[in-house]
VMD Tcl script that draws the C-alpha trace (Angstrom):
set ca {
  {105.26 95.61 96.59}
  {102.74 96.47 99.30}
  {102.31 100.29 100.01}
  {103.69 101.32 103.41}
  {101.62 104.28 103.74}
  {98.43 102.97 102.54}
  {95.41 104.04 104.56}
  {92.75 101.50 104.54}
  {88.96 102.15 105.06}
  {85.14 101.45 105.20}
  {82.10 102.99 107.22}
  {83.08 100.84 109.97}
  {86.68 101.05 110.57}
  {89.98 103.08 109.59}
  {93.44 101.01 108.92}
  {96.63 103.49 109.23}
  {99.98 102.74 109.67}
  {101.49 102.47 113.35}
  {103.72 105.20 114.24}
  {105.70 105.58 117.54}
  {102.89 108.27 118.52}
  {100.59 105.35 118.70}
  {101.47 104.13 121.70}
  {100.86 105.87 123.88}
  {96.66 105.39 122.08}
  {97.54 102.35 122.26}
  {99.53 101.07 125.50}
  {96.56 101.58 127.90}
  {94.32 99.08 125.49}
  {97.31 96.70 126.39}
  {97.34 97.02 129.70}
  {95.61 94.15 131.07}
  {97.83 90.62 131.14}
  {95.39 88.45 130.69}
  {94.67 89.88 127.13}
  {98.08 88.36 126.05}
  {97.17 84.39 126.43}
  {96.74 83.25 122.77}
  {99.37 86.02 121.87}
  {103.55 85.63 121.62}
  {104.23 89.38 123.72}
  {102.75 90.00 126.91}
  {101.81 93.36 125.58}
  {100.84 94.51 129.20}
  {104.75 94.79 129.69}
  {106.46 97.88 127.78}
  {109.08 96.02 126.79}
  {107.24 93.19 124.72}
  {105.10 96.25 123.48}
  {108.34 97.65 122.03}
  {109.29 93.83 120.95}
  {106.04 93.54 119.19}
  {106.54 96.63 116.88}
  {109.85 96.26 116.19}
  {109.05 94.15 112.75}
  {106.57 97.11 111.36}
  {109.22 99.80 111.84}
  {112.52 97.34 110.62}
  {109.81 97.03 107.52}
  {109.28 93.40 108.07}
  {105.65 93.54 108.46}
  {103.10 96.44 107.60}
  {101.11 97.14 111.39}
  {98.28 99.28 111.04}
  {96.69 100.68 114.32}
  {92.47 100.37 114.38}
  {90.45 103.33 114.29}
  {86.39 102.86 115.39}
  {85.27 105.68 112.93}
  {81.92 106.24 115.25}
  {83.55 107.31 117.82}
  {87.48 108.18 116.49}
  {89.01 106.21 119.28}
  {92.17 103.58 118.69}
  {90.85 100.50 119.22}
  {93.92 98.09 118.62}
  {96.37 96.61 115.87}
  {96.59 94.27 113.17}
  {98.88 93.60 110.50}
  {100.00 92.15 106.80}
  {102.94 90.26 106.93}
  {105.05 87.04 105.40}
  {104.56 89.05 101.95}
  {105.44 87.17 99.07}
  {105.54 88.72 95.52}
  {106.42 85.87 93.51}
  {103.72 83.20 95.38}
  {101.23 86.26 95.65}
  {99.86 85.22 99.19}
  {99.83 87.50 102.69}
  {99.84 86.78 106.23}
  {97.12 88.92 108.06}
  {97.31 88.75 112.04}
  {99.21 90.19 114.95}
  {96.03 91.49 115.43}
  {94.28 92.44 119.05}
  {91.43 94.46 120.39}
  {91.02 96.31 123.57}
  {88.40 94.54 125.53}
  {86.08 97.50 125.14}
  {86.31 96.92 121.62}
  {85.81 93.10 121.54}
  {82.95 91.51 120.05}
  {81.88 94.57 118.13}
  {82.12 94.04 115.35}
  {85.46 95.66 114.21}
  {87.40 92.56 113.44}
  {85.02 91.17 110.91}
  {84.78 94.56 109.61}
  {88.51 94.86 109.43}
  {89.15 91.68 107.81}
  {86.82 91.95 105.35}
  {88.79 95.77 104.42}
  {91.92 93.71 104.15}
  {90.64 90.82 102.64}
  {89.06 92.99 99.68}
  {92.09 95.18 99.55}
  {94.18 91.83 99.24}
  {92.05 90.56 96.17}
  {90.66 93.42 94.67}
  {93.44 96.02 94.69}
  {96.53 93.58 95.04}
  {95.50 90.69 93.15}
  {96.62 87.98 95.76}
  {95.67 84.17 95.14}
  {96.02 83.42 98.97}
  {95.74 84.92 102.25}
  {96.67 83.09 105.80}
  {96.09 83.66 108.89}
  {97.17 81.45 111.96}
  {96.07 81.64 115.30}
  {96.46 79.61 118.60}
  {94.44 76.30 118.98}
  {93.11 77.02 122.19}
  {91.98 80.57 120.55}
  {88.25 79.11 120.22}
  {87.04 82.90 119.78}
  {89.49 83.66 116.60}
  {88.75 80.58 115.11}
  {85.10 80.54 115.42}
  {85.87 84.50 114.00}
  {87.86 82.77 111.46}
  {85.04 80.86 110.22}
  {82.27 83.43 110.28}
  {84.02 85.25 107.88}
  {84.78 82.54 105.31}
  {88.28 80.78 106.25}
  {89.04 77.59 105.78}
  {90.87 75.74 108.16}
  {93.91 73.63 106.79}
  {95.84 72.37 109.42}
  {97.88 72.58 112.80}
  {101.51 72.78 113.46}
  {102.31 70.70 116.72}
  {104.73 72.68 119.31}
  {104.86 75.53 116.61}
  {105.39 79.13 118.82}
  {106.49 79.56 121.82}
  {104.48 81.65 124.03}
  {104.80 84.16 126.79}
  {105.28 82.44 130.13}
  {107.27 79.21 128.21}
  {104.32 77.31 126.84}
  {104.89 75.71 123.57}
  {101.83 76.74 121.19}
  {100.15 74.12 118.63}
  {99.34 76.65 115.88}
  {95.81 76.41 113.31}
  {96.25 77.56 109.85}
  {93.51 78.66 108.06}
  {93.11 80.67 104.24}
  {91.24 82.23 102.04}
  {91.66 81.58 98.08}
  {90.82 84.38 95.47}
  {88.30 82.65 94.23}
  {86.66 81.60 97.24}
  {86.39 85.32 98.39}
  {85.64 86.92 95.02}
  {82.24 84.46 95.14}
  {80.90 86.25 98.25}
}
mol new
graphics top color blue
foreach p $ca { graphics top sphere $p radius 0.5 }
foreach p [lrange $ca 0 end-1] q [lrange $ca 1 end] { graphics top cylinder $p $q radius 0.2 }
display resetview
């Protein structure tokens, strides 16, 4: 099983787990709608906020609120989710930025963290991570950092505002990320 509490870190960043004092770190990073078009919650809205979180505190996913260790400001969220014991494979996403904090360099810094944590400490053989088609910026990310891309899932999500979202699948393999 996947430690709830686990605190997650390198030079760059700091992973902890969210708690309900997060928000309000976190809420103003969220504030801006058009942050939310690649992503299933308008987070901009309290309400989806709430929505989003719900599956870290019900224990259905593990959300861990971004920490830029320069400066000790709150920078955003990702998450490990869709655990599976038995097939020994993770879901990393959910994830989002504020826009002060895009193109930083956190989120291949934080990826990486999880990614070696996922290997090295519990000996997965897969990791996914989906994303939006249209998301050109994740998926070039994506790919920078070693994914491969294995396929899309036609009318998969539906997204805030009604549209139906064709989702990309990418992975990485243990051996694969155990070469870099």
């Amino acid at each position: 099983m996947m430690d709830r509490m686990i605190t997650l870190e390198n030079d760059f960043v700091l992973l902890r787990p969210l708690t309900w004092q997060d928000f309000s770190l976190l809420q103003p990073l969220a504030s801006e709608p058009d942050m939310w078009v690649y992503f299933t919650h308008d987070l901009s809205i309290p309400e989806e906020f709430e929505k989003w979180a719900e599956p870290h505190f019900q224990e259905e996913r593990l959300q861990f609120t971004i920490v830029e260790k320069s400066t000790g400001k709150v920078a955003g969220a990702t998450a490990f989710g869709n655990y599976s014991v038995r097939d020994q494979r993770v879901e990393i996403g959910w994830t989002w930025l504020g826009k002060a904090f895009q193109g930083t360099g956190i989120n291949q810094s934080m990826k990486k963290l999880m990614l070696d944590y996922c290997f090295g400490e519990l000996k997965l053989k897969r990791v996914e991570i989906k994303t939006d088609v249209l998301n050109m910026p994740a998926r070039m990310a994506l790919l920078k950092f070693g994914a491969v891309e294995e396929g899309i899932l036609r009318s998969h999500t539906l997204m805030t505002h009604g549209r139906r979202r064709d989702t990309i699948y990418y992975s990485v393999i243990e051996g694969e990320w155990l070469k870099k």
